[in-house]
LUMDREN-359377 format. One line per 4 residues: their letters; for each residue z, y, x of N, C-alpha, C. Coordinates in nm, 3 decimals. Example, Ala and Ser with C-alpha at 12.3 -4.5 7.8 and 13.67 -1.06 7.14 Angstrom:
BEGIN
AS	0.780,-0.569,1.319,0.780,-0.450,1.230,0.780,-0.330,1.320; 0.708,-0.225,1.285,0.714,-0.106,1.367,0.787,0.003,1.290
END
This chain:
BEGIN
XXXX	11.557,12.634,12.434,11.592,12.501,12.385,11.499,12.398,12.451; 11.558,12.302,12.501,11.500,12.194,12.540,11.474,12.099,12.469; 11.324,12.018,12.454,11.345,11.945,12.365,11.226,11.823,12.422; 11.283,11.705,12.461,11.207,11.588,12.530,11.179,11.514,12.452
XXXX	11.026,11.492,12.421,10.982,11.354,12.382,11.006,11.259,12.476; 11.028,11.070,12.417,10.999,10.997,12.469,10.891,10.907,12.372; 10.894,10.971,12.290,10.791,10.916,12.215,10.632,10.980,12.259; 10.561,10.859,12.279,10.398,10.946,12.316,10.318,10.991,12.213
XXXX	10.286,11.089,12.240,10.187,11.169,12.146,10.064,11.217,12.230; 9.951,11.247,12.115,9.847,11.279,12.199,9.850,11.435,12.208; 9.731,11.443,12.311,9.727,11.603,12.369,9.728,11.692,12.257; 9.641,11.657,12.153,9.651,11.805,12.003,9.769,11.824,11.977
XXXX	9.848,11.694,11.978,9.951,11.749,11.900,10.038,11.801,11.956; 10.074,11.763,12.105,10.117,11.815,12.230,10.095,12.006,12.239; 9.980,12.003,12.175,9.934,12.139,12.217,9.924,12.215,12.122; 9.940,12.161,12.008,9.949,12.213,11.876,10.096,12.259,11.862
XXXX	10.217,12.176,11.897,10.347,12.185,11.910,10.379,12.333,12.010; 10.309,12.324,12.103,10.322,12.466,12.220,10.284,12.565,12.134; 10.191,12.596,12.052,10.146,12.676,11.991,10.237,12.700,11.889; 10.311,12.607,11.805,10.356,12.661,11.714,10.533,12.744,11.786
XXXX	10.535,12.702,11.866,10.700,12.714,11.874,10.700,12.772,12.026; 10.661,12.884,12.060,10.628,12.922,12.198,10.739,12.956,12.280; 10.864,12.987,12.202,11.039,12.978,12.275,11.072,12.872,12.291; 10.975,12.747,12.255,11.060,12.635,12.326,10.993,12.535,12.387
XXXX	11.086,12.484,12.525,11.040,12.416,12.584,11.012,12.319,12.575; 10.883,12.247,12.572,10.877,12.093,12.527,10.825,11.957,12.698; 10.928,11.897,12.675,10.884,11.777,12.769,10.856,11.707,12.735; 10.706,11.629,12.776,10.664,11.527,12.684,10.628,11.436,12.776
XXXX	10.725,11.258,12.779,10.678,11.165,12.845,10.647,11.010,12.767; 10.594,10.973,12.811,10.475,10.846,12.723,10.615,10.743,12.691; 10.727,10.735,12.772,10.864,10.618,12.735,11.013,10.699,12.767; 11.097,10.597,12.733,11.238,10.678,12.769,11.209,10.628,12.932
XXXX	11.179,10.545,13.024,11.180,10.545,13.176,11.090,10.704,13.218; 11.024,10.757,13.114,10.989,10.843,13.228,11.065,11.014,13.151; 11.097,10.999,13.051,11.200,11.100,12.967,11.331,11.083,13.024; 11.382,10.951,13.071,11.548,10.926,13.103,11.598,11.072,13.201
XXXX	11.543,11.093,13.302,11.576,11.227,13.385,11.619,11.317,13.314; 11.537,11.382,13.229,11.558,11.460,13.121,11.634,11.491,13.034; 11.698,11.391,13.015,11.812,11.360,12.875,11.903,11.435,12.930; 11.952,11.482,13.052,12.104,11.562,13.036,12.115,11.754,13.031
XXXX	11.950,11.749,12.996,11.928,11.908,12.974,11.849,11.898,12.801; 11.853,11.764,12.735,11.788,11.805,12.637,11.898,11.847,12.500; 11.855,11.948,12.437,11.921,11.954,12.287,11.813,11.913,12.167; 11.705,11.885,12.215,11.681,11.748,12.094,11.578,11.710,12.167
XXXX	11.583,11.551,12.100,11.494,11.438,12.124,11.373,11.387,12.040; 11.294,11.340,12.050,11.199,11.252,11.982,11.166,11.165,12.030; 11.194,11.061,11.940,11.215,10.929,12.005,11.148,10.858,11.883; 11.102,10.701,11.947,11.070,10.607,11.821,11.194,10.495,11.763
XXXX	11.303,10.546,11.812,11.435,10.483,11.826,11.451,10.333,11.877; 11.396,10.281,11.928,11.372,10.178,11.986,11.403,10.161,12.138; 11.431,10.313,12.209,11.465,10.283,12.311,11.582,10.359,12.417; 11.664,10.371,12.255,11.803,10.457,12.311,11.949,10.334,12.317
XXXX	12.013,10.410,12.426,12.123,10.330,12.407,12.232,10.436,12.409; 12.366,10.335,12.394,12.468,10.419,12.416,12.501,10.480,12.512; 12.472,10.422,12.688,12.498,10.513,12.779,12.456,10.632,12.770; 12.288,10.605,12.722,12.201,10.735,12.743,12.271,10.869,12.652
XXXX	12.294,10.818,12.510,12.351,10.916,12.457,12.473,10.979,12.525; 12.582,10.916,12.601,12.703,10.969,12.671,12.631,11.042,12.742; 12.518,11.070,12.841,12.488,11.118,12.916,12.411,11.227,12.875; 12.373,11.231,12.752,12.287,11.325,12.700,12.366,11.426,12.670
XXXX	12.472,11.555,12.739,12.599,11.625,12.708,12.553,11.748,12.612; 12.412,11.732,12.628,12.377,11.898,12.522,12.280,11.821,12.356; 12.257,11.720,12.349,12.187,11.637,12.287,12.271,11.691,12.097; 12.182,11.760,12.054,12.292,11.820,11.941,12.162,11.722,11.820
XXXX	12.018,11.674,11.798,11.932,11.652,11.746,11.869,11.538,11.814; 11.831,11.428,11.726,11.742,11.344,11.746,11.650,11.337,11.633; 11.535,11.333,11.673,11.410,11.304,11.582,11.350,11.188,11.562; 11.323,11.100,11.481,11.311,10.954,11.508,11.176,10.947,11.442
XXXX	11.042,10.946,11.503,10.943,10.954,11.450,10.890,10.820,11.408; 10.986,10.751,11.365,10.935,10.603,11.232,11.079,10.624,11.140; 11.026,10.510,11.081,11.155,10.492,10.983,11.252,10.383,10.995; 11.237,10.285,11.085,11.318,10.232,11.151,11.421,10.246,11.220
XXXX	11.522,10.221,11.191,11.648,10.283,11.256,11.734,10.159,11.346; 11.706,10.037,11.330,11.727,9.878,11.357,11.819,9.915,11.464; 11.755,9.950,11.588,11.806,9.956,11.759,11.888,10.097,11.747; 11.931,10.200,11.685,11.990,10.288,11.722,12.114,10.277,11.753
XXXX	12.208,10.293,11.867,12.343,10.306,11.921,12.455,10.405,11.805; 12.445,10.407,11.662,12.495,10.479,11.547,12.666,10.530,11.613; 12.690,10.405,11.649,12.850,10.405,11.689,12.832,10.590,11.807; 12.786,10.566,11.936,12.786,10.647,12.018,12.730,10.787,11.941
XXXX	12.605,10.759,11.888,12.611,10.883,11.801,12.669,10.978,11.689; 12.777,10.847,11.654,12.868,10.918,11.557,12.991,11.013,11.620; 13.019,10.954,11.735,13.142,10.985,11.797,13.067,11.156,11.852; 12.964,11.160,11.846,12.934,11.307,11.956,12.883,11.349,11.772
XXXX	12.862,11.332,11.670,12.827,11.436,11.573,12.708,11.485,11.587; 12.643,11.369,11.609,12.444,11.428,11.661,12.382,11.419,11.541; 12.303,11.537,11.473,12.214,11.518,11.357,12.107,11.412,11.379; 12.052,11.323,11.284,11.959,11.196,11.330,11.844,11.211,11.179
XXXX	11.752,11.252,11.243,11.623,11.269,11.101,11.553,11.167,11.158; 11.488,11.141,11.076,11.352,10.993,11.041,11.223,11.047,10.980; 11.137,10.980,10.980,11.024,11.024,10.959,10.994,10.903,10.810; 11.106,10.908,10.722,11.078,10.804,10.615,11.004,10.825,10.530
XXXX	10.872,10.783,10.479,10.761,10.820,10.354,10.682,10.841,10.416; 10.654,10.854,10.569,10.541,10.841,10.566,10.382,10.741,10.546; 10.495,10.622,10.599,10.443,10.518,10.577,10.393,10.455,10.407; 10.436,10.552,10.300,10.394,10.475,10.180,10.296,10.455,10.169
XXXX	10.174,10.558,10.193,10.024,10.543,10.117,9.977,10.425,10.215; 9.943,10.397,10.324,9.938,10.236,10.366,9.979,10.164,10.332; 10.124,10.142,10.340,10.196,10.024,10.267,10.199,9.986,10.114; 10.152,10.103,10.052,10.159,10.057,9.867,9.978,9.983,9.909
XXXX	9.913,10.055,9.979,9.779,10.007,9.992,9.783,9.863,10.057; 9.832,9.854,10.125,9.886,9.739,10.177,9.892,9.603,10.073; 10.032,9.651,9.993,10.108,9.563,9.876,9.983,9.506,9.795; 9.911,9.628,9.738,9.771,9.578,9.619,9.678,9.549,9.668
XXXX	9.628,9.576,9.798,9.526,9.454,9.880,9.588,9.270,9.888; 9.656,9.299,9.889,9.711,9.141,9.927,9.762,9.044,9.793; 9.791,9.152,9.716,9.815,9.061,9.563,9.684,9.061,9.483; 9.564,9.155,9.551,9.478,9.105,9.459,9.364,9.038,9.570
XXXX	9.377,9.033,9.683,9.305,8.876,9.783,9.390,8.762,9.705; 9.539,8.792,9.683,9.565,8.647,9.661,9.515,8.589,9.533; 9.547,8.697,9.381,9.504,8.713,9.257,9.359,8.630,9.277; 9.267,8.701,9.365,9.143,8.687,9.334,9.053,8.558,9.459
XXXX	9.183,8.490,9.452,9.162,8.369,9.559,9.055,8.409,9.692; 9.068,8.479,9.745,8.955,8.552,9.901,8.995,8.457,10.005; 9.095,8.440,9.990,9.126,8.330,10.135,9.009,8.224,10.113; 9.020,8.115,10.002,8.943,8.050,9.958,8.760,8.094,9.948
XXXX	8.742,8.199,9.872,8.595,8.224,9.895,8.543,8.249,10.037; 8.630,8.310,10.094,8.602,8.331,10.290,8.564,8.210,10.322; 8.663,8.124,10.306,8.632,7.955,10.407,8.531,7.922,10.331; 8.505,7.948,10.196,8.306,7.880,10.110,8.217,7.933,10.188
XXXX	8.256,8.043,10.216,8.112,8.105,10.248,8.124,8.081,10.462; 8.175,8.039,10.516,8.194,7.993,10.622,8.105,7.863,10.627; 8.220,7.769,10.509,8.072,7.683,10.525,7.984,7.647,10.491; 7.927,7.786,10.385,7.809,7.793,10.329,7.830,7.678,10.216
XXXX	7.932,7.709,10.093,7.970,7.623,10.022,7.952,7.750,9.860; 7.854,7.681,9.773,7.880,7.756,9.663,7.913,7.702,9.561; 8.033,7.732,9.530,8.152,7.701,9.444,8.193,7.772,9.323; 8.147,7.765,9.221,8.192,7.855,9.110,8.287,7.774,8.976
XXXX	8.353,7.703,9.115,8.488,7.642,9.011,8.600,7.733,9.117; 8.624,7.799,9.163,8.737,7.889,9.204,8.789,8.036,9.086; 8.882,7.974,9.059,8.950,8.045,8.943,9.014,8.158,9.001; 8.984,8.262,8.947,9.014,8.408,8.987,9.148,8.473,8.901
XXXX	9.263,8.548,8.932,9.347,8.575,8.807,9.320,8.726,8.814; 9.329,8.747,8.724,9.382,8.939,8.686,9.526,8.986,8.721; 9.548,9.100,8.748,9.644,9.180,8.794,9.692,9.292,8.724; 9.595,9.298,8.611,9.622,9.389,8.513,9.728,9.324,8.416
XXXX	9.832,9.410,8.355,9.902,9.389,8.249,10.002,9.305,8.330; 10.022,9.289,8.457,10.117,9.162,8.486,10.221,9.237,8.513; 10.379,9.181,8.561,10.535,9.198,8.523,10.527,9.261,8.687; 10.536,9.363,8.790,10.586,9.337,8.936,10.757,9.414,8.938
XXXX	10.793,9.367,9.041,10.927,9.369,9.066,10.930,9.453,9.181; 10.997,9.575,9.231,10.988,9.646,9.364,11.163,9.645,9.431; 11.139,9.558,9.498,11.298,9.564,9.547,11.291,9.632,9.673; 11.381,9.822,9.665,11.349,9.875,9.757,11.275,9.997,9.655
XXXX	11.355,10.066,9.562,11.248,10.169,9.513,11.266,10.322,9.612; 11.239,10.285,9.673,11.254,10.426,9.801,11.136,10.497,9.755; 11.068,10.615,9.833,10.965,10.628,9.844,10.798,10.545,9.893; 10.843,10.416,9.967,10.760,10.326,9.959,10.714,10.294,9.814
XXXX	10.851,10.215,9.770,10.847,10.132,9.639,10.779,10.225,9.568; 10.848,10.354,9.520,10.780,10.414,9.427,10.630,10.422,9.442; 10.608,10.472,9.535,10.407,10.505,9.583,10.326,10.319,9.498; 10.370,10.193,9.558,10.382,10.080,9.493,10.369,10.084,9.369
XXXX	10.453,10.096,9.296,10.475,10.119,9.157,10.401,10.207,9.118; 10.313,10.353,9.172,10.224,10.391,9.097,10.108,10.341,9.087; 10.027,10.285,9.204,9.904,10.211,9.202,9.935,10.146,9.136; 10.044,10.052,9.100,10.032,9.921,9.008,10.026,9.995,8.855
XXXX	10.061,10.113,8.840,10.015,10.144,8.701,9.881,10.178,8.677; 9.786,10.215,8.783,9.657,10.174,8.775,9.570,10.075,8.690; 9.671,9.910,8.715,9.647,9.804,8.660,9.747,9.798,8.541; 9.774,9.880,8.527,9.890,9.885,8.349,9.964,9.734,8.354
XXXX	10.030,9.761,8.492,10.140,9.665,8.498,10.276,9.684,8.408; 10.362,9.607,8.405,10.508,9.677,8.389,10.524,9.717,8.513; 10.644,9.776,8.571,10.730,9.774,8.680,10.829,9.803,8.671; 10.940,9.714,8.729,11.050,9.724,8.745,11.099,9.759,8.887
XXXX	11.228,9.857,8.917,11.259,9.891,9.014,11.409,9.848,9.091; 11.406,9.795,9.160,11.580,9.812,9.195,11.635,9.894,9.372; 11.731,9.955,9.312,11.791,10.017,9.398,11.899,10.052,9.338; 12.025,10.097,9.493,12.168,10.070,9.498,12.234,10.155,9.391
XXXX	12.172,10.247,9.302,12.222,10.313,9.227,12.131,10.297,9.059; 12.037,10.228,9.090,11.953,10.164,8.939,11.943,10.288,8.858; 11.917,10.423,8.905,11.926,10.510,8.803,11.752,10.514,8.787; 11.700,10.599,8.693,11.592,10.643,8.665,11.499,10.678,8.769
XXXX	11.345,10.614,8.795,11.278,10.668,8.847,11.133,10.667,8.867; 11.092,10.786,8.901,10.946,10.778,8.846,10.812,10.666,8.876; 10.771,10.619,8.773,10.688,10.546,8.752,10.727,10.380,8.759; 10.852,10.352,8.746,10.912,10.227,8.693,10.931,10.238,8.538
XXXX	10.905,10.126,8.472,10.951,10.119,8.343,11.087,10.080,8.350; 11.175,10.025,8.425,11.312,10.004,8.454,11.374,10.017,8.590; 11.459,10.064,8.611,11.565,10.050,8.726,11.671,9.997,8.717; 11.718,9.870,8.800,11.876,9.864,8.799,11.889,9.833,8.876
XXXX	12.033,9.764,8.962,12.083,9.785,9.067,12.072,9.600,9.090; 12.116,9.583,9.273,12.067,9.504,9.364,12.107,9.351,9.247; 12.245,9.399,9.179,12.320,9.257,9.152,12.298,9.222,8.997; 12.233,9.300,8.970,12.132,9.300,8.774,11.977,9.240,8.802
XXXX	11.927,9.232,8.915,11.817,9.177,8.953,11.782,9.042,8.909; 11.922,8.961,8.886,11.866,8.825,8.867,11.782,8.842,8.689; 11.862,8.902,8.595,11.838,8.881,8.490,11.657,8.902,8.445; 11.593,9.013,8.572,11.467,9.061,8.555,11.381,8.901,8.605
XXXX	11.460,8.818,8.704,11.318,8.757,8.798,11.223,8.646,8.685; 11.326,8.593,8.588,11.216,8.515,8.481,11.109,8.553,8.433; 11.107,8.703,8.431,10.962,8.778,8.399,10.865,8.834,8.484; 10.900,8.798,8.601,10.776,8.853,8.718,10.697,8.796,8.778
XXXX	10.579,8.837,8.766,10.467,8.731,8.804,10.436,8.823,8.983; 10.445,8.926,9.060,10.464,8.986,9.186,10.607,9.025,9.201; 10.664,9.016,9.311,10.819,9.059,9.365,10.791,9.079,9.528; 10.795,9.246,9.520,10.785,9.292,9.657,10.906,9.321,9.712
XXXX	10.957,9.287,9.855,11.019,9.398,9.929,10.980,9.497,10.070; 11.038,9.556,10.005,11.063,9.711,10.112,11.209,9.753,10.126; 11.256,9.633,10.132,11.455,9.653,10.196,11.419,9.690,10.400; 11.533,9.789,10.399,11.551,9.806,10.525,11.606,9.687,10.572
XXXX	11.680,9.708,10.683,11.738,9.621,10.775,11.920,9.694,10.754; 11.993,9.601,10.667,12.111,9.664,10.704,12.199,9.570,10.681; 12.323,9.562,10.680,12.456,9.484,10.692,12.416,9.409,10.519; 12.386,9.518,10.427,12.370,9.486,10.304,12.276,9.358,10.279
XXXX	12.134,9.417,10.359,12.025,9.343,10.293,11.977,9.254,10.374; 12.119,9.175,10.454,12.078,9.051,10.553,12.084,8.957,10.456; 11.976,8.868,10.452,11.987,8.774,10.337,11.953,8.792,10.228; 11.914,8.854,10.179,11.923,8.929,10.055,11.865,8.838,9.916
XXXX	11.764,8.771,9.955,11.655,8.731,9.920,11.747,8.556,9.893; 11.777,8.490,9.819,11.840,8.343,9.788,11.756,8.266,9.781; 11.806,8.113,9.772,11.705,8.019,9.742,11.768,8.014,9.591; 11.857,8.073,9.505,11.878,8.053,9.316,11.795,8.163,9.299
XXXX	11.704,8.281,9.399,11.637,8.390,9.360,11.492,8.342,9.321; 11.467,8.255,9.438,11.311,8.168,9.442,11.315,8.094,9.284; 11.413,8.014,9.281,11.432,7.936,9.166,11.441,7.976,9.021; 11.485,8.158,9.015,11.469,8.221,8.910,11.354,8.255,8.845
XXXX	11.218,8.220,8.906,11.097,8.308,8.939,11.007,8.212,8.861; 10.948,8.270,8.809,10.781,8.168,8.721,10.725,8.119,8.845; 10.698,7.991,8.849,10.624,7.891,8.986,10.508,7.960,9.017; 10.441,8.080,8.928,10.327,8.129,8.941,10.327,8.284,9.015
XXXX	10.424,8.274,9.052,10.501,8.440,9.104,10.467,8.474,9.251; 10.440,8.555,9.308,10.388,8.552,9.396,10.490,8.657,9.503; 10.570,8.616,9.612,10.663,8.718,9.658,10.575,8.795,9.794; 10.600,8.898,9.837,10.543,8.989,9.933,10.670,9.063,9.990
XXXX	10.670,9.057,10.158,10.765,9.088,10.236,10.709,9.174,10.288; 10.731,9.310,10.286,10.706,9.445,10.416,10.785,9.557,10.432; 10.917,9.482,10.408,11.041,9.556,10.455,11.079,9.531,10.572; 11.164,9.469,10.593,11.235,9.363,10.698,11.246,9.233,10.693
XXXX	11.213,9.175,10.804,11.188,8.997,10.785,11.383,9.004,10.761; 11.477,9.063,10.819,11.591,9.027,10.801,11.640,8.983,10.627; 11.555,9.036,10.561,11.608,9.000,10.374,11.603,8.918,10.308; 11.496,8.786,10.417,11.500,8.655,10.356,11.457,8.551,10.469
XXXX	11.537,8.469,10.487,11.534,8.406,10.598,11.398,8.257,10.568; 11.296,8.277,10.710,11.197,8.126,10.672,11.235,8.028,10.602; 11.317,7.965,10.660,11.357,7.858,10.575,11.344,7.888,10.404; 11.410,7.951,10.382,11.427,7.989,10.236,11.275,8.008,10.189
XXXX	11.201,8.060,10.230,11.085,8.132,10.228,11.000,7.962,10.192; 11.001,7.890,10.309,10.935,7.732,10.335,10.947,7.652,10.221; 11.094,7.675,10.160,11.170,7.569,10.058,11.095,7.590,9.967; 11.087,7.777,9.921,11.011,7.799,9.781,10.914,7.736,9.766
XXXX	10.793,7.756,9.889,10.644,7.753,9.893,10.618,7.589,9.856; 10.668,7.539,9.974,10.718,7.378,9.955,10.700,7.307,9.864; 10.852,7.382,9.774,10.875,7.305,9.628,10.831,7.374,9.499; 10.713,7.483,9.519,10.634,7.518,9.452,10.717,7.616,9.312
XXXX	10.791,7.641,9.408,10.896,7.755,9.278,10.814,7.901,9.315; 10.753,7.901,9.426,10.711,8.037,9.359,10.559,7.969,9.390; 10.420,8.046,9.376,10.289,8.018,9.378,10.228,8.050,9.510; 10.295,8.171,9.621,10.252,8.240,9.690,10.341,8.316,9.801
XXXX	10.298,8.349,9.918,10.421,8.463,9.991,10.315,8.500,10.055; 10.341,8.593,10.034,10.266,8.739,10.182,10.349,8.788,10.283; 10.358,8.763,10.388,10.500,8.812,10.485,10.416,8.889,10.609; 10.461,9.012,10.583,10.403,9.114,10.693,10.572,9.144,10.773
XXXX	10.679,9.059,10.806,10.741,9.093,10.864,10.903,8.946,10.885; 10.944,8.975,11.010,10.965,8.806,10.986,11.149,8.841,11.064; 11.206,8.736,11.051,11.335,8.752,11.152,11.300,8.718,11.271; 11.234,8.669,11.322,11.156,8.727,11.510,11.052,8.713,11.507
XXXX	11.006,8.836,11.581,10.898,8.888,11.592,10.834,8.917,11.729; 10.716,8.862,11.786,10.662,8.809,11.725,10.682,8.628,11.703; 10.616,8.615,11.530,10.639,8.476,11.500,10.599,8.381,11.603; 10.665,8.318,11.637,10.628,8.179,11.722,10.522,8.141,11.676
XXXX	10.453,8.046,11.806,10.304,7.976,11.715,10.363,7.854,11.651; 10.456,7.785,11.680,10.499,7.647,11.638,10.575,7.690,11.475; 10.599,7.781,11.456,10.658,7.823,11.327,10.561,7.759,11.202; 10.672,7.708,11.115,10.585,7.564,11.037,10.539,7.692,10.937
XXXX	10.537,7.843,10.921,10.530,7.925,10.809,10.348,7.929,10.839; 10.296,7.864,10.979,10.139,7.895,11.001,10.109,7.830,10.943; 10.177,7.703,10.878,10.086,7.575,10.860,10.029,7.566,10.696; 10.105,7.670,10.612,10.150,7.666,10.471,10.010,7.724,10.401
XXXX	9.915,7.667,10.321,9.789,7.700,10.276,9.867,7.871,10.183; 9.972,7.834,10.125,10.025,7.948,10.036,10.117,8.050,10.061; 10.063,8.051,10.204,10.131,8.172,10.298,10.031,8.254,10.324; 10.022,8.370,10.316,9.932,8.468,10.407,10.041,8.554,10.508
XXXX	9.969,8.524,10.642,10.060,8.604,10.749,10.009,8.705,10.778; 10.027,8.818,10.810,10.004,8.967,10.877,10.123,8.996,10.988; 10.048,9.050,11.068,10.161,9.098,11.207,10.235,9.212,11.228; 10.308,9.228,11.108,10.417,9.385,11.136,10.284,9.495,11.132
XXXX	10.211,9.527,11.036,10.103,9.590,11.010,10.097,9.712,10.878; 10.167,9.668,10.806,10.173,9.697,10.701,10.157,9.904,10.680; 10.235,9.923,10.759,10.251,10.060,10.772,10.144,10.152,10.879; 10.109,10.053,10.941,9.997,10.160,11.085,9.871,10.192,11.055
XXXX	9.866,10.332,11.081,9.737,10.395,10.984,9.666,10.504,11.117; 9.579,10.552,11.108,9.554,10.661,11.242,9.645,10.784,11.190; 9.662,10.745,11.019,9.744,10.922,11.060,9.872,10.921,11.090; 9.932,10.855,11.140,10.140,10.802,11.129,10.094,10.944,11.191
XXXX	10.060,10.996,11.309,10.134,11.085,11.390,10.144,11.223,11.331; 10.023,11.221,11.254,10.039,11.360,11.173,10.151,11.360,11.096; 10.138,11.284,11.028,10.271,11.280,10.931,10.389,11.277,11.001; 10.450,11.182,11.069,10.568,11.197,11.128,10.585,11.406,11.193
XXXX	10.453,11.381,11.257,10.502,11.566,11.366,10.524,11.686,11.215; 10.479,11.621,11.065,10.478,11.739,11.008,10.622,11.774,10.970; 10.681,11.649,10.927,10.830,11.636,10.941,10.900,11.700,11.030; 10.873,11.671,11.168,10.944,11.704,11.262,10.929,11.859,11.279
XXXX	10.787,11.908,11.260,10.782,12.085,11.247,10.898,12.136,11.129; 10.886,12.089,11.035,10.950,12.130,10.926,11.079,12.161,10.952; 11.129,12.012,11.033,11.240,12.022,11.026,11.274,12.131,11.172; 11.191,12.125,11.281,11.250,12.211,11.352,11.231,12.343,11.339
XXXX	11.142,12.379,11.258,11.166,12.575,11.175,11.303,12.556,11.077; 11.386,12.465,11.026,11.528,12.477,10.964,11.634,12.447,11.117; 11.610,12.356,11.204,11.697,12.355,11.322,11.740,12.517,11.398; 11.582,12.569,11.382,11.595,12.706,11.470,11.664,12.811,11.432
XXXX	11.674,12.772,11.278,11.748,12.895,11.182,11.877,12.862,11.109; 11.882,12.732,11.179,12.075,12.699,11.185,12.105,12.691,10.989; 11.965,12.612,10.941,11.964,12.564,10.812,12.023,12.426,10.850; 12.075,12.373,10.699,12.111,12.257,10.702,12.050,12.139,10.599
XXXX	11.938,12.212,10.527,11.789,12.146,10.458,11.699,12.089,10.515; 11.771,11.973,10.587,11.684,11.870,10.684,11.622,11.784,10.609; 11.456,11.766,10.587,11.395,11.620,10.573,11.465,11.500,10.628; 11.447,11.409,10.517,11.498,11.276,10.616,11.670,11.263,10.674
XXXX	11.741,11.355,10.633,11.872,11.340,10.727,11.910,11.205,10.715; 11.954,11.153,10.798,12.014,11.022,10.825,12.140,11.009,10.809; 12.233,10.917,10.694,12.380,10.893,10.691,12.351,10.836,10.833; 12.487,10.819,10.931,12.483,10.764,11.044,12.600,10.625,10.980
XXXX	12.700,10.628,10.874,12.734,10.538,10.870,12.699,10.420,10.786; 12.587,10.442,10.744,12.500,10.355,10.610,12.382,10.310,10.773; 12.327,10.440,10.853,12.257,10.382,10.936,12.117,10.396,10.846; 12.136,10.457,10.755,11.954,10.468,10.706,11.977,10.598,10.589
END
């Protein structure tokens, strides 16, 4: 079995991979320009999906597996891959323990005004009229209870928050005090003082995010983006901050990327920006390759108990 990275990995794991699986052949090149040769002898891929297209897949004639070592699926050619019946796994969850770490660093810099004490102590300013809030006992909202959300929702019970969860089926899940679904959401936002997302990128959750959603929200509410910038468009984002319907935004992810410098979202004292960060940790690679082992000891034995399988027509 042939099986080409175009995703780069380092030498351990490179060599760790030879070791575990010694019947199979592994090609490993740093991009798809130097993997492209390759593609018409491979029967699976690893890729960061970012740099396949549809030709390549036509051309890929033995290509029965793709491995997508993020959880991003945005750029994948779904159409071409549906038509050939190619299995498509993701490497989704790995990213939670950063990103929930992520979420409660940034609501409690904002909680605990740090932007503000940074610039005092810059200019050597001591100020003990800066009002600090607590994070304990407060309402958060997780739109997006995936395995992100959930990891989210447990640290926040740390701080004996409520939490509420929503996702497309609102059923029960662990460590939310409620779940319901995308279009029951409005009735929760009068009570949330944090409202995170972790929405993918899909046909569904373009937009997702309203300006009657901002307006539902206590002026003291603080929203956090580290899903997809696609779920709520700047503008909307500007209007809230603006007209002071919500208190706060944290946006680790934007509709282009990277943000322009002229983008009026730099100028906003009640913005904190981060650069598509949210998730990058030194261990992504472990995690993603443990997936990918897993799943290729069930590939080899013609199981169909794949981690991660990917609907190809949902696209996530």
């Amino acid at each position: 079995m042939n099986i080409i990275f175009s995703a780069k990995i380092t030498a351990p794991h490179r060599d760790k991979l030879k070791q575990l699986f010694t019947d199979e052949t592994f090609v490993f090149c740093d991009n798809m320009g130097a993997a492209e040769e390759h593609l018409a002898t491979a029967e699976v891929l690893v890729t960061y999906g970012e740099d396949l297209t549809d030709v390549m897949i036509e051309n890929a004639k033995n290509l029965k597996w793709i491995m997508v070592i993020s959880a991003g699926l945005d750029q994948m050619p779904f159409t071409a891959i549906s038509k050939r019946d190619i299995l498509v796994t993701n490497a989704r969850g790995i990213h939670k323990i950063p990103m929930a770490e992520y979420a409660i660093s940034h609501i409690l810099q904002v909680s605990k005004q740090t932007k503000q004490l940074l610039e005092n102590q810059k200019n050597q300013k001591w100020d003990r009229t800066v009002r600090a809030q607590e994070i304990t006992g407060k309402t958060m909202l997780v739109v997006g209870a995936g395995a992100i959300g959930q990891e989210v929702a447990r640290l926040a019970k740390a701080f004996r928050m409520q939490t509420y969860g929503v996702s497309r089926s609102g059923g029960e899940l662990e460590f939310f005090d409620k779940s319901v679904r995308p279009h029951e959401m409005e009735t929760l936002l009068p009570e949330v003082d944090f409202i995170i997302s972790v929405l993918p990128n899909t046909p569904e959750t373009k937009g997702f995010f309203t300006k009657e959603h901002f307006e539902s929200l206590p002026n003291h509410a603080v929203f956090l983006n580290m899903g997809r910038g696609s779920a709520v468009s700047g503008e909307v984002i500007l209007e809230a901050i603006q007209s002071k319907e919500i208190a706060h935004a944290i946006l680790d992810v934007f509709e282009k990327e990277p943000l322009p410098a002229e983008h009026p979202l730099w100028l906003e004292e009640n913005i904190t920006i981060t650069p598509h960060l949210s998730g990058l940790t030194p261990n992504y690679q472990i995690r993603a390759l443990e997936i990918f082992e897993q799943n290729l000891h069930t590939y080899r034995q013609n199981g169909t108990n794949f981690i991660n399988r990917i609907d190809i027509t949902r696209g996530y």
